[in-house]
N, C-alpha and C positions, 0 to 999 in steps of 0.2 A: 143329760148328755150321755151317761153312760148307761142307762136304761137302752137305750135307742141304739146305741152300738152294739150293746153286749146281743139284744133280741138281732138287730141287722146279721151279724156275723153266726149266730146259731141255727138264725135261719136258710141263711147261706152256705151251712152245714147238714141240715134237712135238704136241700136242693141237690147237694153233689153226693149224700147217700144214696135219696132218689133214683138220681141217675146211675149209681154203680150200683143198686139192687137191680134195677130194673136192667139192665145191662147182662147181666149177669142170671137173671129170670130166677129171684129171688122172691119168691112169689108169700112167702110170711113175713120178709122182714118188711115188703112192699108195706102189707097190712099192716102190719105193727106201727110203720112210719106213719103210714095215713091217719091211725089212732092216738098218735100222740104230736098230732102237727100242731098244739095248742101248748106243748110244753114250753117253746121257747120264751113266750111274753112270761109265766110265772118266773121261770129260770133265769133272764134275765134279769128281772125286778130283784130278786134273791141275791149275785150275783152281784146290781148296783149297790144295792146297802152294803152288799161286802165290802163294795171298793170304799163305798164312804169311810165306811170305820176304820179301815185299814191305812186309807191313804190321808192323812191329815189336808187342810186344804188351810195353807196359813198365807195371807198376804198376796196381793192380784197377782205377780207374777203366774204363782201356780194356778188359780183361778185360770189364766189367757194360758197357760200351756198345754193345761192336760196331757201332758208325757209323765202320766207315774212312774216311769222307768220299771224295774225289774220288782219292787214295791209291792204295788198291786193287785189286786181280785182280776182285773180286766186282762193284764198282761199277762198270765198263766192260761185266762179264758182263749185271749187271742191266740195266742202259739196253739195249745192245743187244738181250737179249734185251723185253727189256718192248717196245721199237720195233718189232722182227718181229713179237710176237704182236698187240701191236695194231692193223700193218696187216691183218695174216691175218685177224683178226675183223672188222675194219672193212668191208674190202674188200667182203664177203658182204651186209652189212646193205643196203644200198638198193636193189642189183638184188633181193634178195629181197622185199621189202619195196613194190616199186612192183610184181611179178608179180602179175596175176590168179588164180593156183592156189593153193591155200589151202596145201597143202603147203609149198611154197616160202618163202610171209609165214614158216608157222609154222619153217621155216628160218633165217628171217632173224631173228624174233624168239629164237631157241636162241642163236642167234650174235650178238646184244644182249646177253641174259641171260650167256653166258659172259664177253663181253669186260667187263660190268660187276662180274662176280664177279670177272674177272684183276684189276682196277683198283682194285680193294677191298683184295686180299689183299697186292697188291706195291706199287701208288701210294703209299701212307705210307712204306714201308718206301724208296724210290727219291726222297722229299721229303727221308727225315732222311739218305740218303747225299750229296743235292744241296748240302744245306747241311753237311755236315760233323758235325751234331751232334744232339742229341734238342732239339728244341726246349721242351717240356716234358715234368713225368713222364705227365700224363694222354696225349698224343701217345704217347709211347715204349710205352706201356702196349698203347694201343690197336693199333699198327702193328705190334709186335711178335706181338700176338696175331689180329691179322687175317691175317697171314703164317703164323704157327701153324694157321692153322685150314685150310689151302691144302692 
């Protein structure tokens, strides 16, 4: 589980550099990202062992919860990475968005549309790590599977 999240969210971190290099006509770090689009499976895996050893896994509750809270390898991965990609997306929207060329708005609106889709998928899932816990089961339900759907 946390293999597949940790790779899901880094790689959705490569996505919205992507776009703010390429936005930006960053034309080495383009390269550089294309050269190392294979880091996140290692990095991930890395990253899961961490959480294992770090985060004890005692009794099914925690097993059914998977909310390490503030605890774990994955929670410092998530924040961070959720902070990077939302400046990357961010960044792009208002220069694009105040340009006269219609290409560009619709630039900046792509880069709306995605940072709102990252926000959906990981925002719940980075509420119930902040707090520690599922706040309720309709919450857990929805977060979980808005993350699923990524």
């Amino acid at each position: 589980y946390y293999f597949f999240r940790l790779v899901s969210i880094l790689l959705e971190v490569s996505i919205a550099l992507g776009f703010a290099f390429s936005w930006y006509r960053q034309v080495r770090l383009l390269r550089l990202l294309h050269r190392t689009v294979w880091v996140p499976v290692p990095l991930g895996l890395a990253f899961a062992i961490g959480e294992l050893v770090t985060v004890p896994v005692t009794g099914y509750e925690s097993l059914c919860n998977f909310a390490g809270g503030r605890t774990g390898v994955s929670f410092y991965v998530l924040t961070a990475c959720f902070g990077i990609a939302a400046v990357a997306y961010v960044s792009c929207i208002p220069r694009a968005l105040a340009s006269s060329f219609s290409g560009r708005r619709r630039l900046g609106s792509t880069a709306l549309m995605y940072f709102v889709s990252f926000a959906i998928s990981y925002g719940p899932i980075l509420c119930i790590n902040w707090k520690g816990h599922v706040p309720s089961l309709l919450f857990g339900v929805v977060a979980y599977a808005c993350e699923g759907l990524n």
